[in-house]
N, C-alpha and C positions, 0 to 999 in steps of 0.2 A: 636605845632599844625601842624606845616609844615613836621614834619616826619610820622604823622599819615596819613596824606593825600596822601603821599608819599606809606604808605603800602596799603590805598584802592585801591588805583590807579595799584599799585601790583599787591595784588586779584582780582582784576575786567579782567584784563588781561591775567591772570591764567585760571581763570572760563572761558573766551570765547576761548582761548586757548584751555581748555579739548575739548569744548562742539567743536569748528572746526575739531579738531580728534574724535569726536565720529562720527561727524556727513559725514565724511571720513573713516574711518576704519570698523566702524561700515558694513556698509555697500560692502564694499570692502569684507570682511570678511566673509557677507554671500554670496557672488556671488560666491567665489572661492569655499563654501562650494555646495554649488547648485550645479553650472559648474560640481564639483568632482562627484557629488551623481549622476549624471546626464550620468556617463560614465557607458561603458557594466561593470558586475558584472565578467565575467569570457572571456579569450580567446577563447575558444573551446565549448563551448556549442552546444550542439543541439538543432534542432527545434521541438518544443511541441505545441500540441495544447492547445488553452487558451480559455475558452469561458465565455464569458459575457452573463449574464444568463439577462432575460425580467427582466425591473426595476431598475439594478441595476444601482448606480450612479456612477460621474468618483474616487469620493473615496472611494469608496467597491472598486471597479478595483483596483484602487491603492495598497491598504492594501492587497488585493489579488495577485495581481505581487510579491509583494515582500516577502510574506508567501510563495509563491510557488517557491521563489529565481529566479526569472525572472529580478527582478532590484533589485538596491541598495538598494531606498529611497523609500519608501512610501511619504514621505513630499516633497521630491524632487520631486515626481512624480502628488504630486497635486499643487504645484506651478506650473507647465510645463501646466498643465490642465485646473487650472482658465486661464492663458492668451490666451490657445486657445481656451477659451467658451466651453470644451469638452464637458460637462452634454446634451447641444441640440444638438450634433450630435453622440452620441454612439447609438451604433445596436447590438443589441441580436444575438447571433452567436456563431461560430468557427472563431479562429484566429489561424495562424502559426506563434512564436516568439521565442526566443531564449536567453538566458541570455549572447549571446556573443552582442548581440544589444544594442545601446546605447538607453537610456529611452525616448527620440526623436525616435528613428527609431521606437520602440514600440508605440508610442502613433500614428506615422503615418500610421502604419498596421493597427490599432483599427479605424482610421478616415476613411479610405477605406473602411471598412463595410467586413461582415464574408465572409468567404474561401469557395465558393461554392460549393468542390468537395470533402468536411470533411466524414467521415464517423464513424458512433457513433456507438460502440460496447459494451454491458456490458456480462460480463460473473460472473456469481453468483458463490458464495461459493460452495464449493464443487464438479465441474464440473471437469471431467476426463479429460485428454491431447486428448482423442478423440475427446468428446464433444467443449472443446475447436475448438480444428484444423476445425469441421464440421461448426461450427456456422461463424471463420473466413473466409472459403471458401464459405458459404451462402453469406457475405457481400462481396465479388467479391474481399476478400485482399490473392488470391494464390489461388492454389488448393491443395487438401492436399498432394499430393505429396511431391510439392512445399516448406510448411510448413514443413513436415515430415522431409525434407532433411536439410532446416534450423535447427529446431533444432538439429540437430545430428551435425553440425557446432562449436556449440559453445564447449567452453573448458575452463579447469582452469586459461589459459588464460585471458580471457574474465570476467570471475568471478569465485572465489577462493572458493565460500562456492559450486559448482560443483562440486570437487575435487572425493565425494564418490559417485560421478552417475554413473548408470552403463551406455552398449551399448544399439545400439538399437532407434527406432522410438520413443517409448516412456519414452524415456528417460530423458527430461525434467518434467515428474510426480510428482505434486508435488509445483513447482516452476513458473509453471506459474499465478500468482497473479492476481485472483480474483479480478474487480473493473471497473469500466466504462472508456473505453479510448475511445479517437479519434483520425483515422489516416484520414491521408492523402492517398486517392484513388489511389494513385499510388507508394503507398509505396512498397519498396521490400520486402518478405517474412522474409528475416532475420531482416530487422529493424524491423518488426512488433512482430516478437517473442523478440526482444532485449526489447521492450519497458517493456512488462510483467516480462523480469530478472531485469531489472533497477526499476521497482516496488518493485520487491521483496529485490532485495538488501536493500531498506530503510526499510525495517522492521531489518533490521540487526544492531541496532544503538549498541551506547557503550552500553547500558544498558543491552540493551538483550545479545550482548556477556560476557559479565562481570556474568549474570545469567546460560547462558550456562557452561560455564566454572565451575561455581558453584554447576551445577546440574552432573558435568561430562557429558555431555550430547551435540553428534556435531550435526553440524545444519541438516546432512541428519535424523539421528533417533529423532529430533526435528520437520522434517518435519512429516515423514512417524507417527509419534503418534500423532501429530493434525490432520493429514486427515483424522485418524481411529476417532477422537473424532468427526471432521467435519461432518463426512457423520452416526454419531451415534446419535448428540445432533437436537436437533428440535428447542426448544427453545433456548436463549442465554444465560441465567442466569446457565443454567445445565451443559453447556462445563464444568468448572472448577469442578463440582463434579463428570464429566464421567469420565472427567481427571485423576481425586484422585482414580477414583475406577479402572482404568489400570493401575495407579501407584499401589496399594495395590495388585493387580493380578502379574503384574509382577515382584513385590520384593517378596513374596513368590512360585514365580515358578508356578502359576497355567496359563491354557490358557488364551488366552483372549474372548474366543471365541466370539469374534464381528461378528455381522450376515452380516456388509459392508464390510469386506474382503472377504467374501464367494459371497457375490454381483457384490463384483468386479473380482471376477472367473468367474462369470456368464456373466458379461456385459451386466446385470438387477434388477432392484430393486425389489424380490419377497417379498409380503408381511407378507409371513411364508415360513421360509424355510423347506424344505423335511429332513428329516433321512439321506436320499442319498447325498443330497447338504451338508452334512455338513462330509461326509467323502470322499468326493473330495480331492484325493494324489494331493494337492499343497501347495506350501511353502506360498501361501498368506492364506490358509485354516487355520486359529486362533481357531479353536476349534480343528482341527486334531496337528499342533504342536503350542510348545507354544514360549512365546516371542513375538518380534515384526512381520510384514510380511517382507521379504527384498526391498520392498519400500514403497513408498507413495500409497494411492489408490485413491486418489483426492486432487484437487489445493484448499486446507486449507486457508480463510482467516485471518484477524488479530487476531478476537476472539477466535478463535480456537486456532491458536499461542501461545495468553497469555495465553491460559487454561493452555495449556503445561507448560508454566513456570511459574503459579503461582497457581499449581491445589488445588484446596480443601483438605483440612485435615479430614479423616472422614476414620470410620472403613468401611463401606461398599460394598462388595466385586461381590454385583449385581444388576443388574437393568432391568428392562423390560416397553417395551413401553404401554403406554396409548391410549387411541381413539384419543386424542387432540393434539398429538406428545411428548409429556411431560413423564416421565418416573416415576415410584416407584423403588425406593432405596430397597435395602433389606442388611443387614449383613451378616446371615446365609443362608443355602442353603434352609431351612424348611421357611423362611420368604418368602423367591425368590418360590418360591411352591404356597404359598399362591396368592403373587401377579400376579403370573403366570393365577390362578383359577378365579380373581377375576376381570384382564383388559384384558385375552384374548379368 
């Protein structure tokens, strides 16, 4: 009897034994994990604008910082947020933050309330390095001068898929990516063009190069056949079959003759071209020579992108637009006649 009591007496010691190191370690263990989650994500980051749209709460932000690589932890970041009561004092705005910040210093920029001298610029799909440079000079970020000279700056240096640009003002065509940013008012012309190639770089992930490579296909004539598809498709569903139908043009050597490279000779969108405009001696003239043009003729968004690398499969080798922007397909040249008669 007396060695049995000996072993409860044991186990009883054991048990509060673990339960004193849980009730230690335990704990220890998450604070060093916090603490950790709680440090900058990178040394050299840049500052981005971050904006906290009306409504949202401190864990949408959260899940938000750290989707857009701002911080480590999304969970690290809403324990830091319940104990400062974040939820009753966020403000709808522009913030300046930086993934070189510790997930404290970010939560203390978001508690001082938005960046009053932000400035919110969207540039849509398909808009030309012109249009670009004029809409940023509209918002007081340079004049185009200013811009012009900027881009002509950058080099393969700077970013490697450059490498086939040519000289020249507009020579960023192409690459400046389409998408809503916001700078800070006093930003310098070159940072403001850097933001749009560091946009664009993230469309370059493993994936898409690994399909590049596939298609034998570099990222310049990747570009320059989404901008022709860009400034061709209306709707979004059609990219991939405009795509397929420049794919089937230019593997059997016929022109492309897109009526948006002959547009972008013009430096206007006519909404029937002339006989004349369409024998305009220029290498971006796709019904006068065939092939691609030798660049881009507008800043192609993502959809456009994927069209190109993942175009529709289809015999179809014409298309012509509709009143609604939408196109009829045609295979033969005798169908292309018909729809010709019957949408314009």
């Amino acid at each position: 009897m007396r060695k049995r009591r000996l072993r409860t007496t044991s186990s009883k010691k054991l048990g509060i034994y673990v339960v004193f190191l849980s009730l230690i370690v335990i704990p220890i263990a998450f604070l060093m994990w916090w603490f950790g989650n709680l440090q900058p994500l990178s040394e050299t980051g840049q500052k981005e604008i971050f904006e906290v749209k009306q409504g949202m709460t401190a864990s949408q932000v959260a899940d938000e910082l750290e989707k857009r690589r701002i911080i480590q932890s999304a969970q690290a970041f809403k324990q830091l947020s319940k104990l400062n009561n974040v939820d009753s004092k966020l403000m709808a705005g522009q913030y300046l933050v930086s993934s070189a910040m510790s997930a404290r210093d970010v939560l203390d920029i978001l508690l001082k309330g938005p960046e009053p001298d932000i400035i919110k610029v969207t540039i849509p799909e398909g808009y030309t390095v012109k249009q670009v440079v004029n809409t940023l000079a509209k918002n007081g970020l340079g004049t185009e001068q200013e811009l012009s000279k900027a881009m002509e700056s950058f080099t393969t240096k700077d970013y490697s898929f450059l490498q086939d640009i040519p000289t020249g003002k507009e020579r960023l065509e192409g690459f400046l990516f389409p998408d809503t940013y916001f700078f800070d008012k006093n930003a310098e012309p070159k940072e403001v063009i850097n933001r749009f190639l560091e946009r664009f770089d993230k469309e370059l992930s493993v994936e898409t190069r690994s399909r590049l490579q596939e298609l034998n296909l570099s990222v310049y004539d990747w570009v320059i056949k989404a901008s022709v598809v860009e400034r061709e498709a209306v709707k979004a569903e059609e990219r991939p079959l405009i795509a397929g139908v420049f794919d089937n043009r230019l593997r059997t050597g016929m022109p492309l003759q897109s009526c948006a490279t002959v547009q972008y000779i013009l430096g206007e969108v006519k909404p029937v071209l002339s006989i004349a405009d369409t024998e305009i001696d220029s290498p971006y003239n796709t019904y006068k020579y065939a092939g691609l043009p030798p660049g881009p003729i507008s800043n192609p968004g993502h959809a456009s992108l994927e069209a190109v690398l993942y175009p529709t499969k289809t015999d179809y080798f014409y298309f012509v637009a509709k009143s609604d922007g939408s196109h009829a397909f045609a295979v033969t040249y005798n169908q292309h006649l018909q729809n010709i008669n019957q949408y314009q």
